[in-house]
C-alpha positions as CSV (number, residue, x, y, z in Angstrom):
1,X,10.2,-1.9,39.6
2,X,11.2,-3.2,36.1
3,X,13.3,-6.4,35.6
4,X,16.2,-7.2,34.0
5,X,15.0,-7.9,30.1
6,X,16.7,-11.1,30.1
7,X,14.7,-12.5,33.3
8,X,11.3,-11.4,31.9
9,X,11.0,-14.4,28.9
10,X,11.6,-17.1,31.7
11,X,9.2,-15.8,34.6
12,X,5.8,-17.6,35.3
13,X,2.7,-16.5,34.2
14,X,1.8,-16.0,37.4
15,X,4.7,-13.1,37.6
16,X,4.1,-11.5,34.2
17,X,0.7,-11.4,35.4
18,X,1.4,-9.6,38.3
19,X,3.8,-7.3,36.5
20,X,1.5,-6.5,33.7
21,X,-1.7,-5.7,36.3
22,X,1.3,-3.4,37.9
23,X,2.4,-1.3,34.8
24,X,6.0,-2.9,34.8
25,X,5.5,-4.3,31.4
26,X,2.8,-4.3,29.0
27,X,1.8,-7.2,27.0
28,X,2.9,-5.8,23.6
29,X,6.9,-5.1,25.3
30,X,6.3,-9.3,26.3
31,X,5.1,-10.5,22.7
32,X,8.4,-8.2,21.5
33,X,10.2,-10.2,23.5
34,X,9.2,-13.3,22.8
35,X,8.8,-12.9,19.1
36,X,12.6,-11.5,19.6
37,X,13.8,-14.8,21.1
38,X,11.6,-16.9,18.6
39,X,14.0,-15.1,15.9
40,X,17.2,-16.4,17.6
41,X,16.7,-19.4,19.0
42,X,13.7,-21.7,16.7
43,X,16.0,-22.3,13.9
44,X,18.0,-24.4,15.8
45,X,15.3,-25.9,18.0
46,X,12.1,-25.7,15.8
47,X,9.9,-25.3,18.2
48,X,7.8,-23.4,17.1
49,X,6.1,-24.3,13.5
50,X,3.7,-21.3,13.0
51,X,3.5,-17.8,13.8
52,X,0.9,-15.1,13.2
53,X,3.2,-11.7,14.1
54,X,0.6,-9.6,13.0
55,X,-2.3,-10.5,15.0
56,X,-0.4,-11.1,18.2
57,X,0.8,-7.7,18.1
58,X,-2.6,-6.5,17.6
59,X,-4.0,-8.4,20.1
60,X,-1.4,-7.1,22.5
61,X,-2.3,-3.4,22.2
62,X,-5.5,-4.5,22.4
63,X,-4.4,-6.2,26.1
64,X,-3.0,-3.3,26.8
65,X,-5.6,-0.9,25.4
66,X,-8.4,-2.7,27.8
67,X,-6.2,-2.5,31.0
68,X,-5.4,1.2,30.5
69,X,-9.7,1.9,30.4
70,X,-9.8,-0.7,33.6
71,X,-11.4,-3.2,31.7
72,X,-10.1,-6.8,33.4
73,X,-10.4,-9.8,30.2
74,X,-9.7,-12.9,32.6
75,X,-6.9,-14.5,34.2
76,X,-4.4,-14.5,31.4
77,X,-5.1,-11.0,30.5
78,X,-2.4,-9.9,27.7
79,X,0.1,-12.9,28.7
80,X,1.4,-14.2,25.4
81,X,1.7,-17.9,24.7
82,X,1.8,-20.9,21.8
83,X,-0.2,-23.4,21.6
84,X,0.1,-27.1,20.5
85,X,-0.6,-27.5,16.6
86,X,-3.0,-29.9,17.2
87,X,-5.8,-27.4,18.0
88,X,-7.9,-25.8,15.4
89,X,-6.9,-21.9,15.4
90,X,-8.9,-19.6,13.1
91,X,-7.2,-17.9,10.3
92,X,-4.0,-19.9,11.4
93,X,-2.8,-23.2,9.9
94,X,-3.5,-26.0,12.3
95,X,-1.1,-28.9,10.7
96,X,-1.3,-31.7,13.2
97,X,2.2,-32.7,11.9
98,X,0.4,-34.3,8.8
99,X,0.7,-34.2,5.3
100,X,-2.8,-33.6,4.4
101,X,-2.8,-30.7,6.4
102,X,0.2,-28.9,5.4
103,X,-2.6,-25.8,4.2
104,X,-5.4,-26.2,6.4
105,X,-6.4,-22.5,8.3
106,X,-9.6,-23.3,10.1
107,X,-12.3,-21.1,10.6
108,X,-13.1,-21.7,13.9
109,X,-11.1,-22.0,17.1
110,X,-11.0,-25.0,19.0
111,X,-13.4,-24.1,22.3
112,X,-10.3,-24.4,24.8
113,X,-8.3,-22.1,22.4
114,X,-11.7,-19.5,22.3
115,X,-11.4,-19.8,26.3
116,X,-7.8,-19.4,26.5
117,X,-8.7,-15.8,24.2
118,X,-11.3,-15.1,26.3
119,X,-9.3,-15.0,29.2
120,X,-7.1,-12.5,27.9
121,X,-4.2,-14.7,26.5
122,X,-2.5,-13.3,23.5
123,X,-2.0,-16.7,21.1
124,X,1.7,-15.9,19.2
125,X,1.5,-19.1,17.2
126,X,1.7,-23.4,17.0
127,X,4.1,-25.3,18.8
128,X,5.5,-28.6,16.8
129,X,4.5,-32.4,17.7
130,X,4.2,-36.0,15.6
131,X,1.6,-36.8,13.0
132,X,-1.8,-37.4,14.4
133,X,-0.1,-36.9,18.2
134,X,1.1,-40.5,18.0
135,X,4.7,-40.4,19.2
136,X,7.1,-39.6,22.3
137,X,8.6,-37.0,20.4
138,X,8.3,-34.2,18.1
139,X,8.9,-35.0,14.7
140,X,6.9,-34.6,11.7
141,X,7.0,-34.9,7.5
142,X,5.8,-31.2,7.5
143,X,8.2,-29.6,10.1
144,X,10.9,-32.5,11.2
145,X,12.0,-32.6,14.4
146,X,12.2,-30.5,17.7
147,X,15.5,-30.3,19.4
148,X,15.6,-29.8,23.0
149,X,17.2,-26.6,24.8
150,X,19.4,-28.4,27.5
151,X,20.7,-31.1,24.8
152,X,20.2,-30.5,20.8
153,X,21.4,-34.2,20.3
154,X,18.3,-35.3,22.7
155,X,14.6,-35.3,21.8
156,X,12.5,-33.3,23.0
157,X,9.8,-35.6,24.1
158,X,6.5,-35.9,23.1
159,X,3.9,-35.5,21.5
160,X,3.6,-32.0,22.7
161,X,7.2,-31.7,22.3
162,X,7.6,-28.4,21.0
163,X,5.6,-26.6,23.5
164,X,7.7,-28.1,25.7
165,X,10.8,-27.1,24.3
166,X,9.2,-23.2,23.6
167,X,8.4,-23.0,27.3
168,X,11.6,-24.0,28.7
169,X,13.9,-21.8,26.0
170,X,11.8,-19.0,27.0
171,X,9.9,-18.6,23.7
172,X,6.7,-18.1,25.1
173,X,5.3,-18.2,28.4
174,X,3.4,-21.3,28.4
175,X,2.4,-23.5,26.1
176,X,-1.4,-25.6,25.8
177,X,-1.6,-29.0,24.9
178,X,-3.0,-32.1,24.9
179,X,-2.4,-35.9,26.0
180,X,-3.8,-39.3,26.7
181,X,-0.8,-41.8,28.3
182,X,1.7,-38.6,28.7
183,X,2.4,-36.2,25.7
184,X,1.9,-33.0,27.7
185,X,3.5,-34.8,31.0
186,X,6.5,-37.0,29.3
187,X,8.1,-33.4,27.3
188,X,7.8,-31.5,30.5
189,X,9.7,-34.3,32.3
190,X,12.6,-33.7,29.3
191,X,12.8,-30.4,29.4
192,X,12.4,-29.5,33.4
193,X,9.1,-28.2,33.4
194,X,6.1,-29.1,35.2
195,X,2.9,-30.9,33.0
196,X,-0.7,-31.4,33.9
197,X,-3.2,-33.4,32.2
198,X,-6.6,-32.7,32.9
199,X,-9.3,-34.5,34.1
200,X,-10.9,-36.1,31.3
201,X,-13.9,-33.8,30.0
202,X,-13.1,-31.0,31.7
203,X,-12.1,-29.5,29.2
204,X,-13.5,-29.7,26.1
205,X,-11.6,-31.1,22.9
206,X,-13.8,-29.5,20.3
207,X,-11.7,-28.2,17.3
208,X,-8.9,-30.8,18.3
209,X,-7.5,-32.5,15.8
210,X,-6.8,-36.3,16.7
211,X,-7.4,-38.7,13.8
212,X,-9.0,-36.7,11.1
213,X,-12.7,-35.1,9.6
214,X,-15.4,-36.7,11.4
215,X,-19.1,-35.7,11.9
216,X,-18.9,-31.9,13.0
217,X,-15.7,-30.7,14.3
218,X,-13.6,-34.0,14.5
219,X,-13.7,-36.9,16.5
220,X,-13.2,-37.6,20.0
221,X,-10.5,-39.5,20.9
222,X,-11.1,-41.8,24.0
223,X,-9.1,-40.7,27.0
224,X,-7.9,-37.2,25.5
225,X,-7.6,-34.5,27.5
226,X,-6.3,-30.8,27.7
227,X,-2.7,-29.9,29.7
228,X,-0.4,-27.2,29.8
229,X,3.3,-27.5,30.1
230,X,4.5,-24.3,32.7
231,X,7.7,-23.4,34.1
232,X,5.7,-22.6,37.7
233,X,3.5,-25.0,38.8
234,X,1.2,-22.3,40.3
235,X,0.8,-21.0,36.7
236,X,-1.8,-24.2,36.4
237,X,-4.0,-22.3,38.0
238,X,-5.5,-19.3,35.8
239,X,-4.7,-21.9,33.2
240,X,-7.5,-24.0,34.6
241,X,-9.8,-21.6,35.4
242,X,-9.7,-19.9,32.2
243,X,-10.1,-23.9,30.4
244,X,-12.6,-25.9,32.6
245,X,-16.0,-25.9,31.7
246,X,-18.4,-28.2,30.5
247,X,-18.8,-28.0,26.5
248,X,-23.0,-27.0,26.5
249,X,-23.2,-23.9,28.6
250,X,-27.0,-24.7,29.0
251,X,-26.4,-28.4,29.7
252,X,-26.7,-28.3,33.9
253,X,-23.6,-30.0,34.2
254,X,-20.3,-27.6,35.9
255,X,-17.1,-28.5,36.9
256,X,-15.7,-27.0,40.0
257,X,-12.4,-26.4,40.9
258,X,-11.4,-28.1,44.8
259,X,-9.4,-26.7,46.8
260,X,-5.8,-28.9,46.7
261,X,-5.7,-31.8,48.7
262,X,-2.4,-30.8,49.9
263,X,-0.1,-28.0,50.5
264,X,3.2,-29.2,51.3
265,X,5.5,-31.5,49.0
266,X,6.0,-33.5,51.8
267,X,2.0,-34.4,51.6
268,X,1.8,-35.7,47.9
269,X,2.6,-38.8,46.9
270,X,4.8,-39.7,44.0
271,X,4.8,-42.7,42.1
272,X,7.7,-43.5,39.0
273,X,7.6,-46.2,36.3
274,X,11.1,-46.8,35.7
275,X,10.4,-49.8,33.9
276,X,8.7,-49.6,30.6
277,X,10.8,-52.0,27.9
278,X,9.7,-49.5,25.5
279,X,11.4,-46.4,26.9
280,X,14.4,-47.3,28.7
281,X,15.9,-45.1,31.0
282,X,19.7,-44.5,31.2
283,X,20.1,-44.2,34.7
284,X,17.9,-44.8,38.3
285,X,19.3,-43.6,41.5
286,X,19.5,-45.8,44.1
């Protein structure tokens, strides 16, 4: 059973998974959709910095294409999503919210952005974020700022602010990121959305873009690790499986996913900085 066109943009992957695998929808009616809502909404939030129409929808009917022969290509298979500027994307311009990078297309993707394809997900474009990733907001020289959804006059948090504010506007269906002390995490909190930051190395940051050139594919920074900013917690799942991995394949060194610790909020624990001098917050509840 179909539902309603205006529900579709805002349901988890986890759904649109579900629907697609079902026949409900097929990836290229989602990209539509998306693209569609891209069109209305990004001028005024600029969430979105970079789109590649033509390859998305191609990719798409490709999705679709390999579902309708009973080929399965992963856990993301035809679900359509951005990804934060900050990762190398082949034949699209990876800006990093810098000035010096304002024309750069890469020829390679970034390894987590070649998993995230190999698992099926259909990569629309580059969400927006600071120069370098160095800020707790979205706001670059290149692209200025990102506005977010619930509050134009607030920021959107950051540095993976615009994937942030694409996700919860219903621009896309999830967005990937990156972070070290919050930049995937700190947006999500913004814009009501749930953020997860990796463990470190688990997924590899090859073709990330961090501080500039170095020997091979850039440096590494210290502490960097993947995320992903959902709208469903559960939709952290395929994300991970499709991401984890240790970079050398031949290395004999895997990552395994546990099983979760816990299975009822009431089990996890919770812990809140209200505190920091440096980002002030308006109100605490009692």
């Amino acid at each position: 059973m179909r539902h309603a066109v205006s529900d579709v943009p805002f349901q988890p992957a986890v759904e649109q998974s579900r629907a697609l695998a079902a026949g409900e929808i097929s990836s290229r009616e989602l990209v539509e959709l998306y693209l569609e809502r891209i069109t209305i909404h990004n001028t005024a939030l600029n969430a979105v910095v970079t789109l590649d129409v033509e390859r998305a929808r191609r990719e798409a009917g490709e999705a679709d294409a390999a579902r309708a022969a009973g080929r399965d290509l992963g856990p993301l298979h035809g679900v359509p999503i951005t990804v934060k500027d900050s990762f190398e994307t082949a034949g699209m311009r990876t800006v990093c919210g810098r000035t010096d990078l304002k024309d750069y297309v890469p020829d390679l993707d970034a390894e987590a952005v070649k998993r995230l394809r190999s698992a099926g997900a259909v990569i629309m474009g580059k969400s927006n974020m600071p120069p370098g990733n160095q800020d707790v907001q979205a706001d670059n020289p290149v692209f200025g700022p990102s506005s977010n959804p619930w509050d134009t006059t607030r920021t959107s948090g950051g540095s993976a602010g615009g994937g942030a504010v694409a996700t919860a506007a219903g621009l896309t269906t999830f967005d990937f990121g990156s972070e070290i002390g919050g930049s995937t995490r700190i947006p999500s909190h913004f814009n009501g959305l749930y953020g997860h930051k990796s463990t470190w190395r688990s997924i590899p940051l090859i073709g990330h873009v961090p501080y500039g050139p170095g020997t091979g594919r850039w440096t590494d920074a210290d502490m960097a690790c993947g995320g992903a900013q959902v709208r469903d917690a559960r939709d952290l799942v395929p994300i991970l499986r499709a991401t984890v991995g240790a970079a050398d394949y031949d290395g004999g060194f895997s990552y395994t996913l546990a099983p979760p610790r816990a299975t009822k909020l009431a089990d996890f624990r919770v812990a809140v900085w209200g505190e920091d001098p440096a980002c002030p917050v308006e109100t605490m509840a009692a």
